[in-house]
C-alpha positions in Angstrom: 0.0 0.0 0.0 3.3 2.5 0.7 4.8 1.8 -2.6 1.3 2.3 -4.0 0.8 6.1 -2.2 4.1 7.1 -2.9 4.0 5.7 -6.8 1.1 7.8 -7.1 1.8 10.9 -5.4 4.8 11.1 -7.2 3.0 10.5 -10.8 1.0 13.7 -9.8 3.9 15.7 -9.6 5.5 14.8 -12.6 2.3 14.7 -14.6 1.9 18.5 -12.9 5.3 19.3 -14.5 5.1 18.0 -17.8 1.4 20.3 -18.1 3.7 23.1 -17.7 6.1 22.5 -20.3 3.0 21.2 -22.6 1.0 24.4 -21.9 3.7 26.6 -22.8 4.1 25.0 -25.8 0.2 25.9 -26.8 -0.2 29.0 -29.3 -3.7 30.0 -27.1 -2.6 28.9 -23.5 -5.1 31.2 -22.2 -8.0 29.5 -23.8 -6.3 26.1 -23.1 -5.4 26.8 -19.2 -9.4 27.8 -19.0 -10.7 24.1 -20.5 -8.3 22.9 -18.1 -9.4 24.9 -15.0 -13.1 24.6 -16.1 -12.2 20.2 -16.8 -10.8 20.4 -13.0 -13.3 22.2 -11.2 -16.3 19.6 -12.4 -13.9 16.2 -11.3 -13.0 18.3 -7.7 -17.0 18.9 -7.2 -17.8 15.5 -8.6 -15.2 13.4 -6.2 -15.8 15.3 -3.4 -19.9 14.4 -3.5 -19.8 11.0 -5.0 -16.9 9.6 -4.1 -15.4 11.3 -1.0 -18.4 12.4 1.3 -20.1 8.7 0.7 -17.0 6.9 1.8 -17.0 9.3 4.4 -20.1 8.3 5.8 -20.8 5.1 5.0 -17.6 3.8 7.6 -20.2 4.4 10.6 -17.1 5.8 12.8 -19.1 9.1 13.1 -22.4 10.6 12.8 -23.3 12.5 9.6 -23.9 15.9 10.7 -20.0 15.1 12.5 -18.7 14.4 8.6 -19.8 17.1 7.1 -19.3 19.7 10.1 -15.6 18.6 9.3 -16.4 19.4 5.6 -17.5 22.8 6.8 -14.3 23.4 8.8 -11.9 22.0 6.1 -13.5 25.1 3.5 -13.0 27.5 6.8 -9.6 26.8 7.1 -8.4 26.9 3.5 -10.2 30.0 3.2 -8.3 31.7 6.2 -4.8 29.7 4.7 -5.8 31.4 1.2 -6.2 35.1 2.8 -3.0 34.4 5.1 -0.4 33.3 2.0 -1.3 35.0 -0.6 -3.1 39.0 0.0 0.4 40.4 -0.3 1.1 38.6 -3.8 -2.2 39.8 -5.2 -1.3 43.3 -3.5 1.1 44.0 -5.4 0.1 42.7 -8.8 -2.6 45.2 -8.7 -0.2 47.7 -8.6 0.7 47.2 -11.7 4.7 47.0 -11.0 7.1 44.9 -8.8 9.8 46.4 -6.5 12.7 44.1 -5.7 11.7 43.3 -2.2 8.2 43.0 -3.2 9.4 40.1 -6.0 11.0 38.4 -3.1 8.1 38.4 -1.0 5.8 37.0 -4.0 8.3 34.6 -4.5 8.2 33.2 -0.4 4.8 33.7 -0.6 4.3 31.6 -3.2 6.6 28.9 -2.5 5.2 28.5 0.5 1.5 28.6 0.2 2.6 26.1 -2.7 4.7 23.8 -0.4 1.7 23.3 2.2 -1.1 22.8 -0.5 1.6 19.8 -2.0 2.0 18.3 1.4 -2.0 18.4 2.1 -2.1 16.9 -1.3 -0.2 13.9 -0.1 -2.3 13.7 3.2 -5.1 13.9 1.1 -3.9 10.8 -1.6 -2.8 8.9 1.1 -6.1 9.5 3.5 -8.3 8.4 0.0 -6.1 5.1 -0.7 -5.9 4.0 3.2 -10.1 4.0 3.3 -10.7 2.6 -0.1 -8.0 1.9 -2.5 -10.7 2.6 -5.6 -11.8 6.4 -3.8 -7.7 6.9 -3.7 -7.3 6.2 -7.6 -10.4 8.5 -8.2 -8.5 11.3 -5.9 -5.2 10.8 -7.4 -6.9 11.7 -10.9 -8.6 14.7 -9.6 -5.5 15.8 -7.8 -4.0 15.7 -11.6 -6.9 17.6 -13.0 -6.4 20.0 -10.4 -2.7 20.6 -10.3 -2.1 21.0 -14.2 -3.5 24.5 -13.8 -2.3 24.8 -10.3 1.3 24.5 -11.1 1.1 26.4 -14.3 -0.2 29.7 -12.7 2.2 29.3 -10.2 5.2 29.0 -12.4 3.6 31.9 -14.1 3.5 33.9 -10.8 7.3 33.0 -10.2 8.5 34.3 -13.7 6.4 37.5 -13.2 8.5 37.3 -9.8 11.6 37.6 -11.8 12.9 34.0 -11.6 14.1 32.4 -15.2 12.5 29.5 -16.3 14.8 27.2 -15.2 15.0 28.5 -11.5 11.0 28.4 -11.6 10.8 24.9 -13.0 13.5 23.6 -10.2 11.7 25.5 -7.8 8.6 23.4 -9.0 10.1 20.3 -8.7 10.9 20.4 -5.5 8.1 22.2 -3.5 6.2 19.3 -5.6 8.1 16.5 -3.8 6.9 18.1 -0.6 3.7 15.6 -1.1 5.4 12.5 -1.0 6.3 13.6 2.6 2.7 14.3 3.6 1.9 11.1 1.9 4.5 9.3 3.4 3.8 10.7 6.9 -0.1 10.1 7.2 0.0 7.3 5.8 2.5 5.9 9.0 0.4 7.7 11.7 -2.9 7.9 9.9 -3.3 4.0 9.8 -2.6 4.1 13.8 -5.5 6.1 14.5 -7.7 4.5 11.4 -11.3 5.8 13.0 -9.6 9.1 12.0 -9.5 8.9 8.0 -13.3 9.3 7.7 -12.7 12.7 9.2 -9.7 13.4 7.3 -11.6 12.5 3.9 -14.3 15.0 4.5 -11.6 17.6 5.3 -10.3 16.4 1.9 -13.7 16.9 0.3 -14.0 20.1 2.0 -10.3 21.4 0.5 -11.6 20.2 -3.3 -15.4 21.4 -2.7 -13.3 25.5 -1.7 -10.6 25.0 -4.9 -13.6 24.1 -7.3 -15.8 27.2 -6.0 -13.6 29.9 -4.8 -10.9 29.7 -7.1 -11.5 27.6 -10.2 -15.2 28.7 -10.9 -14.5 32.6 -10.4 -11.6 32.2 -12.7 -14.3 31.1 -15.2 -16.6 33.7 -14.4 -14.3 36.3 -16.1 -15.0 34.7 -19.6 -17.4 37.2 -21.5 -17.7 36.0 -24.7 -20.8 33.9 -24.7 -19.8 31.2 -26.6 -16.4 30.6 -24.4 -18.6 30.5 -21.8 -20.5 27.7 -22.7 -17.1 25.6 -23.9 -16.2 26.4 -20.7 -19.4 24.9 -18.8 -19.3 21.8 -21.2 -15.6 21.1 -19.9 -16.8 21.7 -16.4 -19.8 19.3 -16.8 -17.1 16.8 -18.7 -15.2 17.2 -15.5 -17.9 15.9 -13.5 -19.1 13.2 -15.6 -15.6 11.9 -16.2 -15.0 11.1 -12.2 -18.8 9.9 -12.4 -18.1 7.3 -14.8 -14.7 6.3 -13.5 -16.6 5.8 -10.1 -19.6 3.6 -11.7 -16.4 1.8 -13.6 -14.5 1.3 -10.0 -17.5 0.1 -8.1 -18.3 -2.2 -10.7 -15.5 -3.9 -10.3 -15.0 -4.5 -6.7 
């Protein structure tokens, strides 16, 4: 089951990578980064109700309203880590220019907020495949979905920064590896307190349920054009039929 986590966690991050480079290598990354955000929203929502919260409840350890009053304090808390890591980044690109201490401070900034989303990552893969190894394959592909654009706009934010591309990319890699340690580590104490994963699924399914609606879908929502709009709903609606399908496949086969 280790080998299994780590195997996975690590294909995230390399999958997350080679978006970047693929991405950049788009004429119309703008267009393409938005079928990708719009494609990742739908399979966060989708896996966090039909995979994640059922799971959740169905193990008995804990009464409903418990599981999703966890849900609720999961989207809390990444709220209050979103405002914490990142005001002073957005700050000072609506200034319009970057001072050299400011670049250094979106830079921290960014690494950091980035290194403690990978880690939760890892918690979060490892939490899915230690309650049911089906529910950790259908997280690891919505962790994909997710980090694709994820990684992109952050390599974007450390060139705007000032970094080259090859400090940005390196800088990447290893803030990515940073989830191999979160799996590594729940996945040696979270299996000694097992009654515990149920909770820590529906803080997982509260972490996708805040990505998917306070920053994929408002990243969406700045699309005017009418017809982008709707491309961009039919990828979201993709999204969630895609994790739908690959859950009806899994159960099927158990």
């Amino acid at each position: 089951m280790l080998v299994r986590i780590v195997l996975s966690t690590l294909l995230v991050s390399i999958i997350s990578l080679l978006g970047i480079f693929i991405v950049y290598g788009v004429k119309r990354r703008k267009g393409f980064l938005r079928a990708l955000i719009s494609l990742a929203a739908g399979a966060l929502l989708s896996v966090s109700f039909l995979d994640l919260l059922p799971e959740a409840l169905e193990q008995g350890y804990f009464e409903s309203r418990t599981i999703l009053f966890m849900t609720l304090v999961s989207i809390l808390a990444f709220f209050l880590l979103e405002r914490t890591f990142h005001w002073h980044h957005c700050r000072c690109e609506e200034a319009g220019e970057v001072h050299r201490d400011d670049r250094k401070n979106i830079i921290y900034v960014n690494l950091i907020g980035d290194a403690i989303h990978n880690f939760l990552d890892g918690v979060l893969i490892a939490s899915a495949f230690l309650l049911d190894t089906n529910v950790g394959w259908a997280v690891v592909l919505a962790v994909i979905l997710h980090e694709i654009p994820q990684e992109i706009n952050d390599f974007g934010v450390l060139l705007y920064a000032g970094l080259s591309r090859a400090r940005a990319i390196a800088y990447n890699l290893l803030i990515a590896l940073i989830a191999v340690g979160g799996a590594i580590g729940f996945y040696y104490y979270g299996s000694l307190v097992a009654k515990a994963i149920p909770l820590a699924t529906a803080f997982a399914a509260g972490n996708f349920i805040y990505l998917a609606t306070a920053d994929l879908i408002p990243e969406l929502h700045r699309e005017s054009n009418s017809r982008m709009v709707i491309y961009h709903t039919l990828w979201l609606v993709a999204g969630a039929a895609l994790m739908f399908i690959i859950g009806q496949l899994f159960s099927h086969e158990v």
